[in-house]
N, CA, C and O atoms as a MOPAC input file, in Angstrom:
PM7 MOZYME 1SCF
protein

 N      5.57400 1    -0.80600 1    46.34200 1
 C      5.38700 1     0.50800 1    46.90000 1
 C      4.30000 1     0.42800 1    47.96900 1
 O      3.15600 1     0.01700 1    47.77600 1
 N      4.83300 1     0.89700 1    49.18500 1
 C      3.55800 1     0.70300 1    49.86300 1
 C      2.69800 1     2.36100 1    50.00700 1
 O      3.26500 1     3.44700 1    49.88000 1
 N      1.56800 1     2.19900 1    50.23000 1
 C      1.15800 1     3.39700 1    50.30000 1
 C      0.78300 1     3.90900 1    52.13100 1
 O      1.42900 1     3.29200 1    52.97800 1
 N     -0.16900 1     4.93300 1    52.61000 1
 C     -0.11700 1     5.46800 1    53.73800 1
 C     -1.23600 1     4.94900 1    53.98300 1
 O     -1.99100 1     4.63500 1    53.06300 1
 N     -1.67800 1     4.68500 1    55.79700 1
 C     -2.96200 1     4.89600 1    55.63200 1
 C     -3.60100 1     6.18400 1    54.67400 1
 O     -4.40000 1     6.00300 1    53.75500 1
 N     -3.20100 1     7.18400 1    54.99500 1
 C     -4.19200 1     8.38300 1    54.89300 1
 C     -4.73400 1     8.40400 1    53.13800 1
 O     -5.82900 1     8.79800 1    52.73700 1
 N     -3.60200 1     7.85700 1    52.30900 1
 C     -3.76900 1     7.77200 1    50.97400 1
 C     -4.64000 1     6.17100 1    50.63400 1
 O     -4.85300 1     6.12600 1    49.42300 1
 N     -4.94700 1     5.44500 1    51.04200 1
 C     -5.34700 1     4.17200 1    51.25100 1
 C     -7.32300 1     4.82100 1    51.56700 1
 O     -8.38100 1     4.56200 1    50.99300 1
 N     -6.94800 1     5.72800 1    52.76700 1
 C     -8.28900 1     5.88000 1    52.98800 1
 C     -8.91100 1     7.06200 1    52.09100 1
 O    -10.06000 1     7.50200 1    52.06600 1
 N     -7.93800 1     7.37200 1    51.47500 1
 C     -8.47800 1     9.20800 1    50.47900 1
 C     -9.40200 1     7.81000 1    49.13000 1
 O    -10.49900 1     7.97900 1    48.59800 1
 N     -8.35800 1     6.43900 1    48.93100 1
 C     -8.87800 1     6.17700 1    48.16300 1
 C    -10.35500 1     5.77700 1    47.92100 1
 O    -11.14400 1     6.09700 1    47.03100 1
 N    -10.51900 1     4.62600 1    49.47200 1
 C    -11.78900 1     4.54700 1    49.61300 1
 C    -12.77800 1     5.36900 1    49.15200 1
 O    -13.76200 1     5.14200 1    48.44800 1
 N    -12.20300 1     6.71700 1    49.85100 1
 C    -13.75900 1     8.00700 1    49.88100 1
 C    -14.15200 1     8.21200 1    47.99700 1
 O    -15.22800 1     8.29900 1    47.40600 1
 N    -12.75500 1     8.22900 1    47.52500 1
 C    -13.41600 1     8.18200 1    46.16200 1
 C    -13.58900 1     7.31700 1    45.42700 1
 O    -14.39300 1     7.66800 1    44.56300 1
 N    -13.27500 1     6.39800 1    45.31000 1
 C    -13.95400 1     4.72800 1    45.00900 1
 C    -15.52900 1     4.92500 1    45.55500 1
 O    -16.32700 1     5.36800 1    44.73000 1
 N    -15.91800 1     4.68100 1    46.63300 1
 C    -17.39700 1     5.08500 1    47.31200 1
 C    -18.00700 1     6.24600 1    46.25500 1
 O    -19.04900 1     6.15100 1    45.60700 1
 N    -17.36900 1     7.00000 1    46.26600 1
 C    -17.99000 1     8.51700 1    45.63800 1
 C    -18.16100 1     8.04500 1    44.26600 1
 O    -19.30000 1     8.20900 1    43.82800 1
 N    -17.49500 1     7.61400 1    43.64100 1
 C    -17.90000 1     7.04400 1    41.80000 1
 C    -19.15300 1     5.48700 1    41.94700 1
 O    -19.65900 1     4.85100 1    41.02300 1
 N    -19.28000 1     5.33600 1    43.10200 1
 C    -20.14200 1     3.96600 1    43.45000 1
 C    -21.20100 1     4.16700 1    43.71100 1
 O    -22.11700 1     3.47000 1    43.27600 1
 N    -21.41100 1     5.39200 1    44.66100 1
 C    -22.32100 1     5.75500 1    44.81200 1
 C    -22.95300 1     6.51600 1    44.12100 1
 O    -23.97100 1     6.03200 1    43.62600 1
 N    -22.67600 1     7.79100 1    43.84200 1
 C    -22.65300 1     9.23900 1    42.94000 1
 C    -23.08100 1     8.75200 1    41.60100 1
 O    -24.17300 1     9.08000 1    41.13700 1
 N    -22.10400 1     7.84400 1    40.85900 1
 C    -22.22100 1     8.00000 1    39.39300 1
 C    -22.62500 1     6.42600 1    38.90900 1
 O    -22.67300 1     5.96100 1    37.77000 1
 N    -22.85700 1     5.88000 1    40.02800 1
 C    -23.19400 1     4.22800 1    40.00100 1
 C    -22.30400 1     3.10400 1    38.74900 1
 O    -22.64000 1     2.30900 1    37.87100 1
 N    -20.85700 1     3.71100 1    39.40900 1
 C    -20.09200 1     2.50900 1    39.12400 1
 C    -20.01000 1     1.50900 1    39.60900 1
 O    -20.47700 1     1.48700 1    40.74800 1
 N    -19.41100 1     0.16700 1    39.08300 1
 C    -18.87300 1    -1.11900 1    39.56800 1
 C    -17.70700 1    -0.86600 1    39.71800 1
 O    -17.21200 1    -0.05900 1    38.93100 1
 N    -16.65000 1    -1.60600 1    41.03400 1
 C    -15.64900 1    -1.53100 1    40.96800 1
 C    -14.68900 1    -1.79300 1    39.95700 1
 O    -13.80200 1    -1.00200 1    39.63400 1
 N    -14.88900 1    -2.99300 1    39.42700 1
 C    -14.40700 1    -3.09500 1    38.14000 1
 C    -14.40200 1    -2.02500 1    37.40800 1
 O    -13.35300 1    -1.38900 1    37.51500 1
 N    -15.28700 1    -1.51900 1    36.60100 1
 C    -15.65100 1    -0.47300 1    35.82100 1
 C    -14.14000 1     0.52000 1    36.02700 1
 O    -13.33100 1     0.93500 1    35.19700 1
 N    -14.22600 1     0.67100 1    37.68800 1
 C    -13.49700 1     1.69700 1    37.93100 1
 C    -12.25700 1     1.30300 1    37.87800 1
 O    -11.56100 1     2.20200 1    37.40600 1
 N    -11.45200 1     0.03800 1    38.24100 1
 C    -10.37100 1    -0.83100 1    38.12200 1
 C     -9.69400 1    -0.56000 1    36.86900 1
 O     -8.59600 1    -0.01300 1    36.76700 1
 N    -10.67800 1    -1.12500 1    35.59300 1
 C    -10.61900 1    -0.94400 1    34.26600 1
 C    -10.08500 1     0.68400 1    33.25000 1
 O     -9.24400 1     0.93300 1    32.38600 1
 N    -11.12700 1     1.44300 1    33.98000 1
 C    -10.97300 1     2.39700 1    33.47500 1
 C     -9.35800 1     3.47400 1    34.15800 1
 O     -8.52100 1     4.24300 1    33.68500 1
 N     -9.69900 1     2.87000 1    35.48300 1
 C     -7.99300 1     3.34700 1    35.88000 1
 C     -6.93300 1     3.08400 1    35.14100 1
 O     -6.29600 1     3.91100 1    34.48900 1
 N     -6.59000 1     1.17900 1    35.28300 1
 C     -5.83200 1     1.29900 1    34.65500 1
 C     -5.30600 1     1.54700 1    33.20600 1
 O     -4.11400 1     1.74700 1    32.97100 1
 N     -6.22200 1     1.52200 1    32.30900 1
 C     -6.58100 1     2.01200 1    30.89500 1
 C     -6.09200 1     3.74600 1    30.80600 1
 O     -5.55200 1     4.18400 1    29.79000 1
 N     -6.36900 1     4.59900 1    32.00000 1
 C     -6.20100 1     5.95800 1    31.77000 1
 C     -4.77200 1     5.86800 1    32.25800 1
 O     -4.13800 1     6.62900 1    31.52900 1
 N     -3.91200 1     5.27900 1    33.18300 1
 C     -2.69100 1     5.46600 1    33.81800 1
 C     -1.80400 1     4.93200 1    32.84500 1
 O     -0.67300 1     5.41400 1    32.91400 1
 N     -2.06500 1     3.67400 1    31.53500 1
 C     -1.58700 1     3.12400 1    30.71600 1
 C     -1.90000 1     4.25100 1    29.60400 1
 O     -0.78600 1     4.55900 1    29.18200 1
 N     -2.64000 1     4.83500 1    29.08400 1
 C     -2.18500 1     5.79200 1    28.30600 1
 C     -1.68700 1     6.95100 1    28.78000 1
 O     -1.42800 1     7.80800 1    27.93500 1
 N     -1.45900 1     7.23500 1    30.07600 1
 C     -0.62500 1     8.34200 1    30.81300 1
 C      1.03900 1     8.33300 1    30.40500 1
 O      1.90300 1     9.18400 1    30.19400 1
 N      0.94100 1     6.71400 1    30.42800 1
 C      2.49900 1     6.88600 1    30.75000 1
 C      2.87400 1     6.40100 1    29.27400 1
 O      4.08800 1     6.39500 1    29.07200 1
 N      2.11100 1     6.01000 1    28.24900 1
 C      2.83300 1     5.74500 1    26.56900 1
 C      2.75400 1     7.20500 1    26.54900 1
 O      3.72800 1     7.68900 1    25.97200 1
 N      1.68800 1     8.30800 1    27.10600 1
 C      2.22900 1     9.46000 1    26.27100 1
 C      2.98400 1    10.10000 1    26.55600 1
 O      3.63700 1    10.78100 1    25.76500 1
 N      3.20000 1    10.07100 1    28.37200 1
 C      4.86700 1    10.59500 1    28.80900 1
 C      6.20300 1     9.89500 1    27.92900 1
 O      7.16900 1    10.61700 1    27.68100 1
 N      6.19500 1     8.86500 1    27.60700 1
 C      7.00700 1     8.14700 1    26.98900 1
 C      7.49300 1     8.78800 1    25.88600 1
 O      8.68500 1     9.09700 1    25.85800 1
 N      6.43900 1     9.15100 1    24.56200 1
 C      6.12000 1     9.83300 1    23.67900 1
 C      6.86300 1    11.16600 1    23.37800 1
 O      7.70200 1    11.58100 1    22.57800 1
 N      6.32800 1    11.50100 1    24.14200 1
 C      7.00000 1    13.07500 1    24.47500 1
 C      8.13900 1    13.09200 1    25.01400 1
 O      8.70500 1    14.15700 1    24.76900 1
 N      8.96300 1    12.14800 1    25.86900 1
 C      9.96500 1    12.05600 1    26.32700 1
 C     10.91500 1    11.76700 1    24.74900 1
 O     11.79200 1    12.58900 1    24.48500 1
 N     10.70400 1    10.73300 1    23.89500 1
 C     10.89500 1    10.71400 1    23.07600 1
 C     11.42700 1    11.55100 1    21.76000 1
 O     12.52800 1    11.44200 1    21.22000 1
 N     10.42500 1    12.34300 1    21.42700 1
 C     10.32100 1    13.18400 1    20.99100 1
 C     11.27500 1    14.45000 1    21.18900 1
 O     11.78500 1    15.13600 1    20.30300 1
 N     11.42200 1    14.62700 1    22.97500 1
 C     12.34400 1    15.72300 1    23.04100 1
 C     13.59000 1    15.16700 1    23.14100 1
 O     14.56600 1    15.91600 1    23.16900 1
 N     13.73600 1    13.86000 1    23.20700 1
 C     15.42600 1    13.99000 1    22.51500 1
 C     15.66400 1    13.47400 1    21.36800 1
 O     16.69000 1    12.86400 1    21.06600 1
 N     14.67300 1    13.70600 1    20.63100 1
 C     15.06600 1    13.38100 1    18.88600 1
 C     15.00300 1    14.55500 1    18.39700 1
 O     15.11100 1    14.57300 1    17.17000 1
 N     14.80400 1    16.02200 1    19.13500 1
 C     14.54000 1    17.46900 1    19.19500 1
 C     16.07700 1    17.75700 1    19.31300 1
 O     16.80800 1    18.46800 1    18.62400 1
 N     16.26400 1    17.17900 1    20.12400 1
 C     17.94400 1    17.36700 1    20.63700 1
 C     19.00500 1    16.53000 1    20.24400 1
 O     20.15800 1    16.95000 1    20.14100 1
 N     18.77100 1    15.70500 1    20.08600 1
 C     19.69900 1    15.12900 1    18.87100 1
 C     20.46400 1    16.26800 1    17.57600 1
 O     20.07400 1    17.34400 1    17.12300 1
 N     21.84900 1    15.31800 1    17.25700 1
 C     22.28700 1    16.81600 1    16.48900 1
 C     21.54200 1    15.88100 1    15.00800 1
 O     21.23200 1    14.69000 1    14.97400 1
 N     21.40300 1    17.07800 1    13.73700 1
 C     20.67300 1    16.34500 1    12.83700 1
 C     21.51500 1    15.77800 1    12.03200 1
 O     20.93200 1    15.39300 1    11.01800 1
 N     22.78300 1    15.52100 1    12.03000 1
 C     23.85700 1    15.13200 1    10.88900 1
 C     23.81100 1    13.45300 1    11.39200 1
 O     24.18600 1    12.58000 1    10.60900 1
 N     23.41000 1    13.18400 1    12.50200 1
 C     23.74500 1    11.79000 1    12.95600 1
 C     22.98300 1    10.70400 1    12.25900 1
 O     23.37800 1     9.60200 1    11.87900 1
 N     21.69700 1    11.31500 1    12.17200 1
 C     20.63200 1    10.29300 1    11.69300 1
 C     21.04000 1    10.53000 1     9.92100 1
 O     21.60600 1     9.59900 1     9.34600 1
 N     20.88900 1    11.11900 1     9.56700 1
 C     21.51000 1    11.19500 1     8.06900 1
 C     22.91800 1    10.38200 1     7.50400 1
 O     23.47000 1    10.41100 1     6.40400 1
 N     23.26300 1     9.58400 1     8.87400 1
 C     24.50600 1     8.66400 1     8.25800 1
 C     24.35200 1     7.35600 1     8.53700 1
 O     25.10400 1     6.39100 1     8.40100 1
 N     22.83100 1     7.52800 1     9.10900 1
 C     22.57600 1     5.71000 1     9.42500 1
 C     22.00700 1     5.05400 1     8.32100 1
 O     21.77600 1     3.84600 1     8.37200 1

């Protein structure tokens, strides 16, 4: 996926802003991204889950 400049440079400003501001390491911030985007998407998963075992008819699972 490639991204834009303009989104490339939005990132910078806030990368800088947690570096400066709240005196992160990039890492730190690397880490903690991908850690929050990895439980983003098990819990979309989750819930995706969930609503079609909602929708499922209930006689099906009762014959496995």
């Amino acid at each position: 996926m490639r991204h834009s400049g303009q989104e490339d440079h939005q990132t910078r400003v806030l990368r800088q802003e947690l570096i400066d501001g709240y005196g992160l390491l990039p890492q730190q911030i690397l880490r903690e991204a991908i850690a929050d985007y990895h439980a983003k998407i098990k819990s979309q998963e989750k819930e995706q889950s969930q609503e079609e075992t909602a929708e499922s008819p209930v006689g099906i699972n009762s014959m496995v």
